[in-house]
C-alpha positions as CSV (number, residue, x, y, z in Angstrom):
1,X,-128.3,80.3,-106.3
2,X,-127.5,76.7,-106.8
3,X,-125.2,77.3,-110.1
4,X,-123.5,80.1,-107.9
5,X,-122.6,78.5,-104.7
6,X,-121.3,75.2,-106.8
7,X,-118.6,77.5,-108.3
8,X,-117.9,79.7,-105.5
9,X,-117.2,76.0,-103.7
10,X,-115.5,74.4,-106.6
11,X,-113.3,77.8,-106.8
12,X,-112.3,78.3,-103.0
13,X,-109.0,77.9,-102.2
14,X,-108.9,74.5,-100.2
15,X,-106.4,74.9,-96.9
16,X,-102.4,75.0,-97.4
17,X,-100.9,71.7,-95.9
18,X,-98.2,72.2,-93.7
19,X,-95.9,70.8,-96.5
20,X,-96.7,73.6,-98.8
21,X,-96.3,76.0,-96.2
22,X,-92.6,74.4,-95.3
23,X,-91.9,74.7,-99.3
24,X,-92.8,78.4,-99.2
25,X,-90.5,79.3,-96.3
26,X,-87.5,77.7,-97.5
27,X,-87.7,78.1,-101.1
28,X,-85.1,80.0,-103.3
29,X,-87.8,81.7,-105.6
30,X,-86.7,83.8,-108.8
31,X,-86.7,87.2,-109.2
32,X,-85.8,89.6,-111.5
33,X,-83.3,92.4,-111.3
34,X,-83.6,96.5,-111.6
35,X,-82.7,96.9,-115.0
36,X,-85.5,94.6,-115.7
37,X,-88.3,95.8,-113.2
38,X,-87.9,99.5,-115.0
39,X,-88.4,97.4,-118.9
40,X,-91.7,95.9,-116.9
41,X,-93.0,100.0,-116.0
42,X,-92.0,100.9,-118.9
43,X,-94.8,103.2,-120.6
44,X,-96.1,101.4,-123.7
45,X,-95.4,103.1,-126.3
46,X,-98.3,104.0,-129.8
47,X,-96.8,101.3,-132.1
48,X,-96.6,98.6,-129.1
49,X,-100.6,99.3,-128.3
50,X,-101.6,98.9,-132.1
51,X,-99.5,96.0,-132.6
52,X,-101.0,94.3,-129.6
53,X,-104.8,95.9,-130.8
54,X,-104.1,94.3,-134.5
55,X,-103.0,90.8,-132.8
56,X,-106.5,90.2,-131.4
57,X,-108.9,88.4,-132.7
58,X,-111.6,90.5,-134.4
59,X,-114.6,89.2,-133.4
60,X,-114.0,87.2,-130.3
61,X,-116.9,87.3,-128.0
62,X,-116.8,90.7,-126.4
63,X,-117.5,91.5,-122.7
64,X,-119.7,92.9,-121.0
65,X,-119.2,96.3,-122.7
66,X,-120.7,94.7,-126.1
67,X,-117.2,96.2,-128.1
68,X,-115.5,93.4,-130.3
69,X,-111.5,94.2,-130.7
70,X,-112.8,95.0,-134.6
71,X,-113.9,98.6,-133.0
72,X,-111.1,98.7,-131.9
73,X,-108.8,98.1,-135.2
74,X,-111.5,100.4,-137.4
75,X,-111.6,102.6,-134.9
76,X,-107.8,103.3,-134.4
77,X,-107.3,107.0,-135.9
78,X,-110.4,107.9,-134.0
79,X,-109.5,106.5,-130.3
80,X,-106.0,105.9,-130.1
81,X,-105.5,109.3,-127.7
82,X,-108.0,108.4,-125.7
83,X,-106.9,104.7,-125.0
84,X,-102.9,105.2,-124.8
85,X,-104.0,108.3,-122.3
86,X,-105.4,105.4,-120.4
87,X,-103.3,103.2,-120.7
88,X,-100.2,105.1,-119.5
89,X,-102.2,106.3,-117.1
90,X,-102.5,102.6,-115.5
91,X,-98.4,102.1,-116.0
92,X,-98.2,105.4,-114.0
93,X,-100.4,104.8,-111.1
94,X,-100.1,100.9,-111.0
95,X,-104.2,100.7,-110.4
96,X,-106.6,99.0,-113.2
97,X,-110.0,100.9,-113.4
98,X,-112.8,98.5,-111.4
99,X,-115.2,99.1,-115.0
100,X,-112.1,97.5,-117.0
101,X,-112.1,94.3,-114.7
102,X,-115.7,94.0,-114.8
103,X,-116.1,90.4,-116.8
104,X,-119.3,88.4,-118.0
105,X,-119.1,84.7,-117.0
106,X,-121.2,82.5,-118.9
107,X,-121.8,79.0,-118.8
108,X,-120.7,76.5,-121.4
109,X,-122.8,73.0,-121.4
110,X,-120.3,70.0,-121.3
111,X,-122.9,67.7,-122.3
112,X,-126.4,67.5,-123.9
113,X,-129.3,68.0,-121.4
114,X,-127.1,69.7,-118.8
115,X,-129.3,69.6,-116.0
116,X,-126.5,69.6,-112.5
117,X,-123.7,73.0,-112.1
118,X,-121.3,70.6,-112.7
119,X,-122.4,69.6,-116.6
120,X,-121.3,73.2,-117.2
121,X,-118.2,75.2,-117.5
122,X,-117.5,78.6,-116.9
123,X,-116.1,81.2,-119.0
124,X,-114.9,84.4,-118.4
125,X,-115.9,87.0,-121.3
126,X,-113.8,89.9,-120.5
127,X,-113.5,93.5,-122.1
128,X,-111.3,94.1,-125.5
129,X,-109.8,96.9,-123.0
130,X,-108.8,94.7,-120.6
131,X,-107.2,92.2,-123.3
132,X,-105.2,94.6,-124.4
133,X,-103.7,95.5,-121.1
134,X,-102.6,91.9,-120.2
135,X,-101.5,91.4,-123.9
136,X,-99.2,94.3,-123.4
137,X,-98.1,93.2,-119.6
138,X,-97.8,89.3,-121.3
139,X,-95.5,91.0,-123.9
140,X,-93.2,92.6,-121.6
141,X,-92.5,89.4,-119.5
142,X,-92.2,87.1,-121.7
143,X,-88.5,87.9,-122.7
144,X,-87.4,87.6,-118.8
145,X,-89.2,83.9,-118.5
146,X,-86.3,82.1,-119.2
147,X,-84.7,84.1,-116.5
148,X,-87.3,83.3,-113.4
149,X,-89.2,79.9,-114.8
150,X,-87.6,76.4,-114.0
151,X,-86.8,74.6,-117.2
152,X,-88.3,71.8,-115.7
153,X,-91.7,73.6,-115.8
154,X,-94.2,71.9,-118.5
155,X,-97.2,74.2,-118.4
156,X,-98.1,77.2,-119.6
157,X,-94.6,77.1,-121.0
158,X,-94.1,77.2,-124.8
159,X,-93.0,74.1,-126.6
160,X,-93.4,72.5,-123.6
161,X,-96.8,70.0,-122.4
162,X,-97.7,69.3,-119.1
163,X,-97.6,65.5,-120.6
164,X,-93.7,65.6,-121.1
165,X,-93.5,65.1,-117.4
166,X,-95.7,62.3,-116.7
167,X,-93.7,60.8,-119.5
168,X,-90.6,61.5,-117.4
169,X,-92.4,60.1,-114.1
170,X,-92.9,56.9,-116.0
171,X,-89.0,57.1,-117.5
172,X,-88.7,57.4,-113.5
173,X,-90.5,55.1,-111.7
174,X,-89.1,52.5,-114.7
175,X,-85.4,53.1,-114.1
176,X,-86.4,52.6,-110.0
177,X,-87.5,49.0,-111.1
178,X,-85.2,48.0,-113.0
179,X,-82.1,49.4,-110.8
180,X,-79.6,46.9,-109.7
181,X,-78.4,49.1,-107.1
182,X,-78.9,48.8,-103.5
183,X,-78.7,52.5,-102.9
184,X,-82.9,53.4,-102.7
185,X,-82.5,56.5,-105.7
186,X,-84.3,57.2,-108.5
187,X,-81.7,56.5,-111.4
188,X,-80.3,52.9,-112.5
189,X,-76.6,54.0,-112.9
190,X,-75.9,55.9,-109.3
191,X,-73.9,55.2,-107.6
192,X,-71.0,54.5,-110.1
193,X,-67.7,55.9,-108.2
194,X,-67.0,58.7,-105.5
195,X,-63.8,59.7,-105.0
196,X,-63.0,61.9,-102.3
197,X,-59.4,62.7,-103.9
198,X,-57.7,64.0,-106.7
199,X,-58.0,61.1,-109.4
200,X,-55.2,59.1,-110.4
201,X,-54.3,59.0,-114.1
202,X,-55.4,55.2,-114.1
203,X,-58.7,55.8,-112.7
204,X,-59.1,58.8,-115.2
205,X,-58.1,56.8,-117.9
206,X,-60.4,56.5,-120.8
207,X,-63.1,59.3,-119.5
208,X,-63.6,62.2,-120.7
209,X,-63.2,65.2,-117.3
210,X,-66.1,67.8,-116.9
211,X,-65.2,70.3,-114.2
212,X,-67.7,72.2,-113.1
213,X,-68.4,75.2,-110.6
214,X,-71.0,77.4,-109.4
215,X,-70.5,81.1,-108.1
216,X,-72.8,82.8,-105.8
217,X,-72.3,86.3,-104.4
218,X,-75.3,89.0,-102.7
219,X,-77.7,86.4,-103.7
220,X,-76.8,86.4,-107.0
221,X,-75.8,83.2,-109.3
222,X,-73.8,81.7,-111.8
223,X,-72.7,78.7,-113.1
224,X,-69.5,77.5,-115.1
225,X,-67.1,74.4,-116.4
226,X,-65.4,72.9,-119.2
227,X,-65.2,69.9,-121.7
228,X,-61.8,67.6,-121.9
229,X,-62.2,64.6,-124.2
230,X,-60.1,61.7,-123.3
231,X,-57.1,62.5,-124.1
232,X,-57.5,65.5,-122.3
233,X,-57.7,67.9,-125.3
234,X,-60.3,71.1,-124.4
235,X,-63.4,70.6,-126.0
236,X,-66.3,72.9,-124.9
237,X,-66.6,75.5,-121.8
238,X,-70.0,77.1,-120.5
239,X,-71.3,79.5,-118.8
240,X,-75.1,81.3,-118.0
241,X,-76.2,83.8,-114.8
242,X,-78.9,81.8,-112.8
243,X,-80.7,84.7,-111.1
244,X,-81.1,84.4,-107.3
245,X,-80.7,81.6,-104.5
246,X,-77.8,80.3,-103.0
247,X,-74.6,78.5,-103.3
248,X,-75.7,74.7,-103.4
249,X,-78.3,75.6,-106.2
250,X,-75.4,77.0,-108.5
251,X,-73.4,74.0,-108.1
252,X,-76.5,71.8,-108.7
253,X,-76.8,73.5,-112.3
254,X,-73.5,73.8,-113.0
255,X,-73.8,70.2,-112.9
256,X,-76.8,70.2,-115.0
257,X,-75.5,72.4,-117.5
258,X,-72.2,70.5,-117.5
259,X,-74.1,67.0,-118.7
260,X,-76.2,68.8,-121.3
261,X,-72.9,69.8,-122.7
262,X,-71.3,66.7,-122.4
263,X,-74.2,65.1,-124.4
264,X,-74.3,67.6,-127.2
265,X,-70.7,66.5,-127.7
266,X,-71.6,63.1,-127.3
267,X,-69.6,62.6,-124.6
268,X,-70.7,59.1,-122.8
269,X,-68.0,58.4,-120.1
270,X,-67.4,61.2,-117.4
271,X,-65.3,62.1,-114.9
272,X,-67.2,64.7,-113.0
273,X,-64.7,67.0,-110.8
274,X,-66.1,69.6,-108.6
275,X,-65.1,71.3,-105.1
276,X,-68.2,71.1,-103.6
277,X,-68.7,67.9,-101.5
278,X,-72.3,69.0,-100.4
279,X,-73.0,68.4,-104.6
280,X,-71.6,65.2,-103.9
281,X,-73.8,64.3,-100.9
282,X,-76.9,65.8,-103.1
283,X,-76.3,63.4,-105.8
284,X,-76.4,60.3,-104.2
285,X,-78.8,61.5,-101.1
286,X,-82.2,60.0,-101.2
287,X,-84.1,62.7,-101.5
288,X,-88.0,62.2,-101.7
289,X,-89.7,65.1,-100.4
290,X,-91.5,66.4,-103.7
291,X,-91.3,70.0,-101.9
292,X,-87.3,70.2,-101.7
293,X,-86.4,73.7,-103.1
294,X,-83.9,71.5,-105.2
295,X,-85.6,68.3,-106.1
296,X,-86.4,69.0,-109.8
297,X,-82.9,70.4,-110.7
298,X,-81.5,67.2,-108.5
299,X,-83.7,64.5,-110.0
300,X,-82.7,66.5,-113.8
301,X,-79.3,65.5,-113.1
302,X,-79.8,62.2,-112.0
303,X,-81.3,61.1,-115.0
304,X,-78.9,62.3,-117.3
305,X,-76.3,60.5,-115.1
306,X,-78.6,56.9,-115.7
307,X,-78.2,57.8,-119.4
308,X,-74.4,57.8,-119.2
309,X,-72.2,54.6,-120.4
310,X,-70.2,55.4,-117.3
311,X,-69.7,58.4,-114.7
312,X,-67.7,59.2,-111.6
313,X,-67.7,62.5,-109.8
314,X,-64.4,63.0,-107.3
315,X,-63.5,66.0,-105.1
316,X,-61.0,68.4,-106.3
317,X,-59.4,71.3,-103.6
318,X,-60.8,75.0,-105.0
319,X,-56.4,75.9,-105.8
320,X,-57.1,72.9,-109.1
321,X,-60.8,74.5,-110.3
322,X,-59.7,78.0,-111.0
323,X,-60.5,78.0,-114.3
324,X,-64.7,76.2,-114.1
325,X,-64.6,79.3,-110.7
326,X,-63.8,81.6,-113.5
327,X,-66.3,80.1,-116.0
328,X,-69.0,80.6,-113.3
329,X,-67.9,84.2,-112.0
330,X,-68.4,85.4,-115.8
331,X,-71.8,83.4,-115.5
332,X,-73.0,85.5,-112.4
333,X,-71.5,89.0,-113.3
334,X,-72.5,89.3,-116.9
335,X,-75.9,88.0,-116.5
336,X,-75.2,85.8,-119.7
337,X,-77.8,83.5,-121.0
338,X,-76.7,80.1,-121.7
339,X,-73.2,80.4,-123.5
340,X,-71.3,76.9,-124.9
341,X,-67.8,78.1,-126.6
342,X,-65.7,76.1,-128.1
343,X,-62.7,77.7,-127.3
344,X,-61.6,79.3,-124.5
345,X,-63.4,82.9,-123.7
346,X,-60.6,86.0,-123.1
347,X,-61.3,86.3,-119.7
348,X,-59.6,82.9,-118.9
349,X,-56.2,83.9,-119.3
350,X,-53.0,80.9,-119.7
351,X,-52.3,81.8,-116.1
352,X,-55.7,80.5,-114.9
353,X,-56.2,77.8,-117.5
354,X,-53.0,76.1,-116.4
355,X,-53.8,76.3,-112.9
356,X,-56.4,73.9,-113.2
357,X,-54.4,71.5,-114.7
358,X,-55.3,71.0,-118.2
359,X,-53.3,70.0,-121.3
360,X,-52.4,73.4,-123.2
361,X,-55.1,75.4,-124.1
362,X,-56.7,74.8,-127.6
């Protein structure tokens, strides 16, 4: 009784603070769209079972039923009706059988001569059944992660380890020490230089110009721009379809997006040109609330700014960014993953290109 109270303790929820509670009401969380919700019900079909059945381990300690997954794999000719019956069945009815849930904890000691709850850890034996379900649910979602997990995320995500971000706390809290600035942010180079007018050709002298633009329309996003080099030759153009949210997070990745590029090209002095002046603000606000729907995705971009030579960002009326609004449209309606071109895509035709002001398109 001991052992069991400990755990049910140690495992209870604790209360939601108020901050976590603020978060949840004004977050812009992902979701997915139709076409992919009727991929996720989806029957399963004979191959994707035994594929899933043959990736187990064969002799994993088995649950509470006492089958290993090696049944299983003999077994196939003999039980694959039975199982895919049941299987389908669950797809169809969206319920899980209460005997398939049904798992063995046992206790692992941590040290020698456990004798306190907590010297022990819990595991959770469960049925070969019940692995094979999740392994087939774990299959279908895993192509629509990219889509509805923050790249900022470091667990539980592959090729990424939750110690890459207290690495990038440190990188952090290091730039905060050694920043010259007087402005209280979290990067060493911000501010640089706002501009709240078109740039002059002297003060765009010698940078290379990323315009940038986000799209958002019935909840949907997108986010767009392009590349000049310094002597304002076209060098790279972008595009990718953000899911949901709204307006101020699509500008916030364009941005984002727009610096990756601008590093891949190793491109180290920027003039940043966007029409949204509540980007601007963002930038250079001092935002410390750890629960801001757009902290991450802010503090992202203001450390690739630190790692600049040089940056300034400047205003720009909507009439000079038609061809970054373009950029991001495509973004938004195609529901394009990540796209860098190094030319300019068909869709932008001369008409658009030179409305933005360019040189002549490449």
């Amino acid at each position: 009784m001991e052992i069991r109270n400990f755990f049910i303790s140690l495992y209870t929820p604790s209360v939601i603070t108020e901050d976590i509670k603020n978060y949840l009401n004004i977050a812009i969380l992902p979701s997915i769209d139709s076409s992919h919700q009727v991929s996720l019900c989806a029957l399963p079909s004979l191959v994707e079972i035994k594929n899933v059945i043959n990736y187990l381990h064969p002799l994993k300690a088995p649950g509470i039923d006492g089958f290993h997954a090696i049944f299983y794999q003999k077994s196939w000719d003999l039980i694959n009706e039975g199982l895919i019956s049941e299987i389908r069945n669950i797809f169809n009815c969206s319920r899980i059988p209460p005997d398939w849930g049904k798992t063995l904890i046992t206790l692992i000691p941590k040290i020698e001569n456990a004798s306190h709850p907590s010297h022990y850890r819990p595991i959770g034996l469960c049925q070969t059944q019940y692995k094979i379900l999740s392994k087939l649910l774990a299959n279908k979602i895993k192509p629509l992660l990219s889509n509805i997990i923050s790249p900022f995320q470091g667990a539980y995500v592959k090729g990424q380890h939750t110690s890459d971000l207290f690495i990038t706390v440190q990188e952090t809290i290091h730039s905060m020490h050694k920043s010259t600035s007087k402005i209280e942010i979290s990067t060493s180079r911000i501010p640089r230089s706002l501009f709240l007018s078109e740039p002059t050709m002297e003060q765009s002298q010698g940078y290379s110009v990323l315009c940038i633009d986000g799209s958002a329309l019935d909840n949907l996003l997108g986010a767009g721009g392009y590349l000049k080099n310094e002597a304002g030759v076209f060098v790279a153009c972008y595009f990718k379809f953000l899911g949901s949210g709204d307006a101020l997070l699509a500008e916030a990745w364009s941005l984002y997006l727009g610096l990756k590029t601008a590093k891949h090209f190793n491109k180290n002095k920027l003039l940043i040109l966007t029409d949204a002046t509540n980007l601007i603000d963002l930038v250079y606000q001092n935002m410390t609330n750890l629960f801001h729907p757009l902290f991450n995705i802010v503090t992202s971009c203001r450390r690739s700014l630190s790692r600049l030579e040089d940056w300034k960002i400047c205003h720009i009326p909507s009439s000079a960014n038609f061809c970054a609004d373009a950029l991001a449209k495509y973004g938004r309606t195609s529901k394009a993953g990540l796209t860098v071109l190094q030319h300019l895509p068909q869709f932008i035709s001369l008409s658009v290109w030179q409305a933005s002001n360019p040189p002549d398109p490449p």
